[in-house]
Each structure stands twice: as structure tokens, then as C-alpha cells.
N, C-alpha and C positions, 0 to 999 in steps of 0.2 A: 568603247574599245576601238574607235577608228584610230590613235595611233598605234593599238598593238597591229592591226591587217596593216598599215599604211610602211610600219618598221619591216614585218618580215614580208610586205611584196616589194616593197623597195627597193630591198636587198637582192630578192631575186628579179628582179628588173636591171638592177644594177651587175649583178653578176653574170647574168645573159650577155648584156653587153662586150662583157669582158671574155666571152667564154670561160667561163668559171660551170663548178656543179654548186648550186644550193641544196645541203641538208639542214632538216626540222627533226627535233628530239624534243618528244612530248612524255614525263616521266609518271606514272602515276604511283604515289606509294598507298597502300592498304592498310590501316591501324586495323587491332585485334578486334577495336568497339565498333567500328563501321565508319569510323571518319577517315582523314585522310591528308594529303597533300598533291597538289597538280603544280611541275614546276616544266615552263617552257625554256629554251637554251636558243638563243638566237646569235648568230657570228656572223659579222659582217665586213668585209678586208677594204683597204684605206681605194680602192678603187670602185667596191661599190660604194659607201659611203660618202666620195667626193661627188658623186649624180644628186645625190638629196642635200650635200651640205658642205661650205668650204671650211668648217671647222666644225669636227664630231663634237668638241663640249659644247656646242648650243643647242645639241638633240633635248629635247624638252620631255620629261614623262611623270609631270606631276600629276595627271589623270589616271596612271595604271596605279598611284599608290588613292589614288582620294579612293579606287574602287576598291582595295583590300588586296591588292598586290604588294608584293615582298618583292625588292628587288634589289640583286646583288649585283652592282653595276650601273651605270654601264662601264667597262673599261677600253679606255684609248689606250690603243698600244700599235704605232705605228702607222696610223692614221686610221687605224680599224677600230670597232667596237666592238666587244663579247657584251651580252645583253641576257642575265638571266630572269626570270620572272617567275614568281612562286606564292599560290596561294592556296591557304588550309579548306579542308569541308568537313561540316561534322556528321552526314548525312546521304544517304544516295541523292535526295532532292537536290542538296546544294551542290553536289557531284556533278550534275547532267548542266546544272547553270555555269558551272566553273567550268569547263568544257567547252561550251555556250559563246563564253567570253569569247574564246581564242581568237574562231575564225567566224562566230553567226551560229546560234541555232541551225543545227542539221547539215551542217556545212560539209564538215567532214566524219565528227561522231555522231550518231544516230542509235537508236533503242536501246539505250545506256541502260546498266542493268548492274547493283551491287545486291547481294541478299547475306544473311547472315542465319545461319541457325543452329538450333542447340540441340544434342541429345543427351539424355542422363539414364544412366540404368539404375529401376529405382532399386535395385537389389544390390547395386552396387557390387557385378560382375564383373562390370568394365569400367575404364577411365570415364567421368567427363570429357565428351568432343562438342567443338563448337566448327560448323563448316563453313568455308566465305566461297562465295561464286561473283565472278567479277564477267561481265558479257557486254560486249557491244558491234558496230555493225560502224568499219571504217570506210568511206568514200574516198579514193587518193585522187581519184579525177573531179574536182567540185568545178563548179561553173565561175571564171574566174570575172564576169562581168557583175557579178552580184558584193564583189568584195572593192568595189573601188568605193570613194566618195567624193562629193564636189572640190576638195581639200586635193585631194590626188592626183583627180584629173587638171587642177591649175596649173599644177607640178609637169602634168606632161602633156603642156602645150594645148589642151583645152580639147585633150581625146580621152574618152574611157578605158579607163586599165585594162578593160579586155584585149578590146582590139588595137590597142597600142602592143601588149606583150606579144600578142599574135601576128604583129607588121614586126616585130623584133625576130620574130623565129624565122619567119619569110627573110628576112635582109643576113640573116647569117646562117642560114642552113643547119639552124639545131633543134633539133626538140626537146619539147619540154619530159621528156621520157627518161633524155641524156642528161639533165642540168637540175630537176628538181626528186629530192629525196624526200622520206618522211620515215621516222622510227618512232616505235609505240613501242614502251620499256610500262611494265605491269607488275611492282612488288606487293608480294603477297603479304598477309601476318607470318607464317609458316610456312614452311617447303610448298614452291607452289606448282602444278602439273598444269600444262594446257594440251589440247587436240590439234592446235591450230600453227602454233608456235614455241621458238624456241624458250627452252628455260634453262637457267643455271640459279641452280641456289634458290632462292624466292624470288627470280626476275623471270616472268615470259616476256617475251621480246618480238616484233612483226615490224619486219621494212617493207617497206613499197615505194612503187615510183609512181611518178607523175603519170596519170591514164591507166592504171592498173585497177580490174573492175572491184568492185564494193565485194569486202570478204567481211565476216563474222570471226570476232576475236574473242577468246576464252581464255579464262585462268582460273585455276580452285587450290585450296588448301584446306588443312584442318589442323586444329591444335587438340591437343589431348592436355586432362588437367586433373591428376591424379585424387586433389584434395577432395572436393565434395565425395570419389571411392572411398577412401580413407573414413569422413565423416557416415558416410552410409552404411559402412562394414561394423561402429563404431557403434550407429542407432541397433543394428539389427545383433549385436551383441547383447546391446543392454535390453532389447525385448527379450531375446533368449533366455537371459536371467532371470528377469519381471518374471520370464512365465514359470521359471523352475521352480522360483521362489514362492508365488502364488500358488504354484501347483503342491506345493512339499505343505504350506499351509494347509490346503485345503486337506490333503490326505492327512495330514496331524488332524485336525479338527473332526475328519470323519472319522478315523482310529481311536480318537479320545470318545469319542461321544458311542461308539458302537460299544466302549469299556465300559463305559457308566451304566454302575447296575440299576435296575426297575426301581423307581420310586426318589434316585438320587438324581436324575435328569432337569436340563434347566425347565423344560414344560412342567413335570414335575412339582417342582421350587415352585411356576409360576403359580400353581393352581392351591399350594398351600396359602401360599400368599395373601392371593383372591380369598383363601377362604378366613384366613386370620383379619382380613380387611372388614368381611362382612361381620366378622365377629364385633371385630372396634369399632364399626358404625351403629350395630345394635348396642352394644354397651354406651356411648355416649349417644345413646338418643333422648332429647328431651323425657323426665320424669317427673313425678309431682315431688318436690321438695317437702323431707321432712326433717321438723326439728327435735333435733336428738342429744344438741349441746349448745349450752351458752358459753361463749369465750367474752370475758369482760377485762382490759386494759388496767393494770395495778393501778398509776399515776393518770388519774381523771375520772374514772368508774370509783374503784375503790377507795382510795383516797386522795386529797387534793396537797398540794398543787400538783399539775400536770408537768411540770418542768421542773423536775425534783433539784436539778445541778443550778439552775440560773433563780429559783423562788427559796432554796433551802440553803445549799451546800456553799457556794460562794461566799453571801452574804454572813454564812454561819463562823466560815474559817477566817475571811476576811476580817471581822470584828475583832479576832483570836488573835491571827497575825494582818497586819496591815501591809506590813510590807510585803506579800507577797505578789507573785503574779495570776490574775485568776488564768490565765492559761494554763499555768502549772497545774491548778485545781483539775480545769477539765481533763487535759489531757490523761493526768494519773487516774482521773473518774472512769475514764473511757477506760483503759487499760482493767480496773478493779472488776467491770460490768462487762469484760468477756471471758474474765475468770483467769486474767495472767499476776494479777498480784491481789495478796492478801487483804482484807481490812486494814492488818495492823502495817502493812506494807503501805498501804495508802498512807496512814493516816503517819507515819514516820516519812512520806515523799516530803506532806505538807508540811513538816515542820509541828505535829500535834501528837508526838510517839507517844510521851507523858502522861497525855491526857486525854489519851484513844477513848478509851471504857466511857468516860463523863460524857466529851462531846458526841459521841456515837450515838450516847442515850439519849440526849439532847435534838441531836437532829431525827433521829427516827420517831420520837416524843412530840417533833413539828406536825408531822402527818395530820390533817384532820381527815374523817371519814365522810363521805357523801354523804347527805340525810337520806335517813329512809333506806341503806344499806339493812342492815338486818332485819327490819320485816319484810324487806324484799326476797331477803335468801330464804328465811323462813317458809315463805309463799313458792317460793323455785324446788324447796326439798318436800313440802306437801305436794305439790306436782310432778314430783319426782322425775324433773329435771336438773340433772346434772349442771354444775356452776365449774368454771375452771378461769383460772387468773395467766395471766401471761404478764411481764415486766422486765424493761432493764435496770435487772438489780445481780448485788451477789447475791448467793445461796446464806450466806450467813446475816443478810439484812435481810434476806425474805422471808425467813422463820422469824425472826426480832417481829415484827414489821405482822405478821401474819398470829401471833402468840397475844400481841399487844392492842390487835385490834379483835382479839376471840372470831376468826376466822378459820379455827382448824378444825372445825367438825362441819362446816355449812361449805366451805369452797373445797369440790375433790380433787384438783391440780393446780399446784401452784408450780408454773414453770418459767424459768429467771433466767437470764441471761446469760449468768454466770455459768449454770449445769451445759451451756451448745455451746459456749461460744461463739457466740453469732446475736447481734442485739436488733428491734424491731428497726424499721420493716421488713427485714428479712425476713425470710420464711423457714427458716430454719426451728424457730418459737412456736409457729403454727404447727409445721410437720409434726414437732417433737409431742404437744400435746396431744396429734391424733393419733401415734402409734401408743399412747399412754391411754387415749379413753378408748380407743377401736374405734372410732368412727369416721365417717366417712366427711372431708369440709364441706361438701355439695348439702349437708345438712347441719350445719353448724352458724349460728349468726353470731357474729361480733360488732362488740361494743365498742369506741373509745371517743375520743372526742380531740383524735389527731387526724388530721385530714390523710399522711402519708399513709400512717398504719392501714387505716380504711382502704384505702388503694391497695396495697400489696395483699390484703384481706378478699379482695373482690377479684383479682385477679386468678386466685386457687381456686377460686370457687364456690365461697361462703357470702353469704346473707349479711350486710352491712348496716350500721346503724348507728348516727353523729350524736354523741351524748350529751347533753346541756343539761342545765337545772332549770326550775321557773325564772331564778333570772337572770338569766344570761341569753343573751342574743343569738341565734342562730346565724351559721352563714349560709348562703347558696351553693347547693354542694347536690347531687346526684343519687348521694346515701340519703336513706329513710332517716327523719329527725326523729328524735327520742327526750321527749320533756322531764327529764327524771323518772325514776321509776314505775311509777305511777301509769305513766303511759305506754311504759314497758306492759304492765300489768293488766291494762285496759284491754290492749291489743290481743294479748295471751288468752285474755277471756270470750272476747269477741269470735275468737279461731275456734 
């Protein structure tokens, strides 16, 4: 910063001469965040200016911009220059450095001091205030031998600026009291007060002269800032609420609950509960399972084939008519074996209305019976355990069907698909048999030799068991095998 001291002692080097007064305006502005701006104002008239230079546009000041100066100028006008210089701080640190620059560390400002502080009413009684305190400590008499440099004294003949200025005042009888000024202008964010100096608007303001002892400069302001009141007045409403609101609950909840009479109370409730719980944990406690019903599969137990629509019925009508579709067959099968249409409705879907009665008798004529079916049932009603049939059939093949194989005194349920509407493995076949014999499926074993049925059979609760004959292969399967009846037989005896 040697040509910023070298520009404004020049000037007043040069003005001395002249008997001229040098004034210095040092501006400082205050943002609301704590930064700022420092702008210096230098004037210099075409008589001091011809002592440092015979043409003012050869003044050079590419050093005050490389350091972060702004500079508006310089302008000639009349052989003079006005010279401003302006640089931002965002910081009290950078503050005390920008200062620093002018004239030297400590030169002239000293104990440089910005503070910034906030207050908030957390009740939001009062505005947000935020307060800026701006302090420092001016020297107008500095020691002028410390502001030359070897650049300067070239300039003046090869003496130091001190006492060359000082051989100036001796040779014309003035002082430097009378010839050098200095104003400190201090704008604040907000209206600003000082103890020290004047103020107008947000500017304190302090002139001094040249030898004028070190004084202590102050400014303060403060801003008010309604909004965070506003939000605070805003929060303490909505507690207000919260608590009326929670409060009117809680008095409902004790109101309802001192109304509730003895015994309708939630502890109450809870302790039925508990006792209903204990109850259903004793009741499903493991028991020794007894058998009190056999449930045997119509198609695979009873009589063969097991696949009565795809071994019997297809093949049967398909012969009849060829051209049909066997889809047609199943679908209207399905339909007949939940009890939505007739026999004779079926058998006029297929195209066989004519000849319902013959081929009927025909196909349920196919059936053959399991061997060893009737001295097994014989064997089940000497032990007078109950036999019960389950099947998807209608009600009116499952008498045919039950008549034709003399199954009506030996099987005591014969329950079809047709009477639920609902065909295996649904459970609707099972249920229906056991509200028919009273008994419980936790003691009831079933027969079939479908793997689904079996499943849906074990899941209620019932004793399962995969049906073959001596020769047929068993699969691997989780259900108890059963070798034909015989082994049925075996087993019962063994028990």
C-alpha cells in the first residue's frame, strides 16, 4: 500500500507548498450482517499534483486494484485528480486489515472494535432486536517519519518525509494544525446514536486536525424485526390449543370412564378375556384321539375309477357324440356336481336329452366296486363303527349309485356334492357330514386315494389315510398307507 501513503502525503506535501488546507474522508458503512465497506476520497488540485508529476494520467495505481480496491477514478479535471478508493469486509477481522491498509497498522486507527448481537423474547413479547456497536480509538497526530519509503524520499531529493514536511513548515510559517484535516463518517444498519460524535440519520461523524490528542470513537444502533414476534405469538397459540385440546380429551376419557358401570369397564373386558383365553387353551390341549367315524371317498374307496369325468363320462359321451367338445362335458359336469343343473339338464347341455335314462344307466353301470368292500362294511357295523361316504356327485346319481351297489343299510351318510354345493376339497363335505353324525373330526379318519382331498382332510383335524389296493403302487406322501382293507382291518385289531 506504499502508493496509497505516497498519493495522500504527496498531496499534502504538495499543498503545504502551496498554502493550501489538506482534508482526508475516511467513510465507513455498517451492513446489518457485520460486513461492510471502507471507502477513502482523496483530492488533489493541478498545483499539488504538478510537485509528483508533469501529466496526472501517468499516476499509476494498478497495485491498490491487484490488493482488492475499487476504484472510482482517478479523475483529471484541470490538472487535479479526485481519487476515490473503496473496499468491501465481510468481517470485524477484515475490518481492522482494511483500515490497516490506509495508512500502516496502528497508524491512525487502533482497538478497532465491530460487535454484533441478538436478542429474542422467547415469549415473543417484544420485537426481535439485533444491536451493532462499532468502537475505535483515532490517533490525528501519527508519526509522520514512519509513513515515507525509499520510493518517496527519491522524490524528495534523497531526505525523509518526515523531516523534509517538517523543513516545509519551518520555510512557510504554517502548521500542520492549519493545512491537515481528517473526518471519520460511521454509517450504521439503523438509526445510529454515539457519545462521542455527531450523527444525522445513520451517520456519526468526528473531524480532527492535525496534533489533536488520540480520542475514542463510538456508534450503536439497533434494528427491530417484527417476524420471528409474529412466529413466536403463532407457536404459543398452537400450544395453547394442543393443551385445550388434550386437556377436553383427557376430561372426556375420565367422564366416560367414571360412567362405565361395574363389570363393563376395559380392565373388566380385559380380564374376561384372559379368562376366555384360558379356557381355549385348555380346550385345544393335546388329547388322546378317538375313533368314532370312518369317512371313506365315493370314487377310489368305494368304487373305481377315481376320476369318474376323465375314466367314465368323456369317453362315454364322446363315443355317443364325437363331435363334441370335452370341455363342454366338464364344464356342465362341474356345474351338475354343485347342484346348479339337473341330470336331465346335463345330459340335454350334451346333446344326449333322448337318451338321458339309457346312457345314465350305462354310465353309473361302469362303476366297479373295490374288492372286499362289503365284508369290510360288514366288519365296521359288527364293531359298530359308523361308515359315512363323501363324493362329488349329484343327489340323484348318489342314490342310483348307492341302491346299485346295496350300500344302503351298511354306509350311514352318504353326503354328495350336489346337497352343499361346494365339491372336495373343500370343507364344506366334511363339515356337513359332521353336523349329520355329531362328531367331533379330531376323531374321525379319512380314507381316499387323492392326495388333495387327504390334505384338506388333515388340515380340520382328522386322521388321514392314502388308499391303494395290493396292486397298485404307492406314492410318498406323509398320510398313513392303507393296503386295501385288509390292512384297514389289521390295524383296527391291533388297536
Amino acid at each position: 500500500m506504499h502508493r496509497v501513503s505516497a498519493l495522500v502525503l504527496g498531496t499534502i506535501l504538495a499543498i503545504l507548498l502551496s498554502a493550501c488546507r489538506v482534508d482526508t474522508t475516511v467513510d465507513i458503512v455498517i451492513d446489518d450482517d457485520g460486513s461492510g465497506t471502507v471507502a477513502l476520497t482523496v483530492v488533489a488540485d493541478a498545483a499539488a499534483v504538478s510537485l509528483i508529476t508533469d501529466d496526472p494520467s501517468d499516476l499509476q495505481f494498478d497495485d491498490l486494484e491487484a490488493a482488492g480496491w475499487l476504484l472510482d477514478g482517478p479523475t483529471v479535471e484541470d490538472g487535479g485528480i479526485t481519487l476515490v478508493a473503496s473496499k468491501p469486509f465481510l468481517s470485524a477481522g477484515e475490518f481492522e486489515g482494511v483500515l490497516a491498509e490506509i495508512l500502516g497498522p496502528e497508524v491512525i486507527f487502533s482497538d478497532i472494535e465491530i460487535t454484533q448481537a441478538h436478542d429474542f423474547s422467547k415469549i415473543g413479547l417484544r420485537p426481535a432486536s439485533t444491536d451493532y456497536t462499532f468502537a475505535a480509538t483515532v490517533d490525528p497526530n501519527p508519526p509522520l517519519e514512519v509513513l515515507g519509503d525509499d520510493d518517496l524520499a527519491g522524490r524528495l531529493g534523497g531526505t525523509p518525509l518526515g523531516r523534509s514536511l517538517f523543513g516545509i513548515e519551518a520555510a512557510t510559517g504554517l502548521t500542520f494544525e492549519e493545512t491537515l484535516g481528517l473526518t471519520v463518517n460511521v454509517t450504521m444498519p439503523s438509526g445510529a446514536s454515539s457519545e462521542t460524535g455527531e450523527v444525522t440519520d445513520e451517520t456519526a461523524t468526528w473531524v480532527f486536525a492535525y496534533g489533536d490528542a488520540s480520542a475514542d470513537i463510538d456508534a450503536r444502533s439497533s434494528m427491530d424485526d417484527i417476524l420471528p414476534r409474529v412466529w413466536a405469538l403463532v407457536a404459543i397459540i398452537a400450544f395453547i390449543l394442543l393443551a385445550m385440546v388434550l386437556l377436553s380429551r383427557l376430561g372426556s376419557f375420565l367422564l366416560a370412564k367414571w360412567r362405565v358401570p361395574k363389570g363393563r369397564r376395559r380392565r373388566d373386558a380385559r380380564k374376561r378375556q384372559k379368562r376366555a383365553a384360558t379356557r381355549e387353551a385348555e380346550a385345544n390341549r393335546p388329547r388322546r384321539r378317538l375313533l368314532r367315524l370312518l369317512i371313506v371317498d365315493v370314487h377310489g374307496v368305494i368304487v373305481r375309477p377315481t376320476d369318474p369325468v376323465e375314466g367314465l363320462l368323456v369317453p362315454l359321451i364322446t363315443a355317443e357324440r364325437p363331435e363334441i367338445d370335452p370341455e363342454i362335458i366338464r364344464r356342465n359336469h362341474r356345474q351338475l356336481v354343485l347342484g346348479r343343473i339337473s341330470p336331465e339338464e346335463f345330459w340335454s347341455e350334451v346333446g344326449l336329452g333322448p337318451m338321458a335314462d339309457e346312457i345314465e344307466t350305462r354310465y353309473l353301470s361302469s362303476f366297479r366296486l373295490v374288492p372286499g368292500l362289503h365284508p369290510f362294511l360288514d366288519r365296521m357295523a359288527t364293531s359298530r363303527l359308523p361308515v359315512a361316504a363323501v363324493g362329488n356327485q349329484p343327489r340323484v346319481w348318489g342314490d342310483r349309485l348307492r341302491r346299485m351297489a346295496s350300500l344302503e343299510g351298511v354306509v350311514s351318510s352318504w353326503m354328495v356334492s350336489g346337497d352343499v354345493g361346494s365339491t372336495l376339497p373343500e370343507p364344506a363335505l366334511f363339515e356337513a357330514t359332521r353336523r349329520t353324525m355329531s362328531v367331533d373330526l379330531y376323531d374321525c379318519f379319512y380314507l381316499s386315494n387323492v392326495l388333495e382331498h387327504l390334505d384338506a382332510a388333515k388340515e380340520l383335524g382328522m386322521a388321514t389315510g392314502f388308499f391303494v389296493t395290493g396292486v397298485e403302487e404307492a406314492p410318498e406322501t406323509e398320510h398313513t398307507i392303507v393296503r386295501g382293507f385288509e390292512d384297514l382291518l389289521r390295524a383296527r385289531r391291533s388297536n
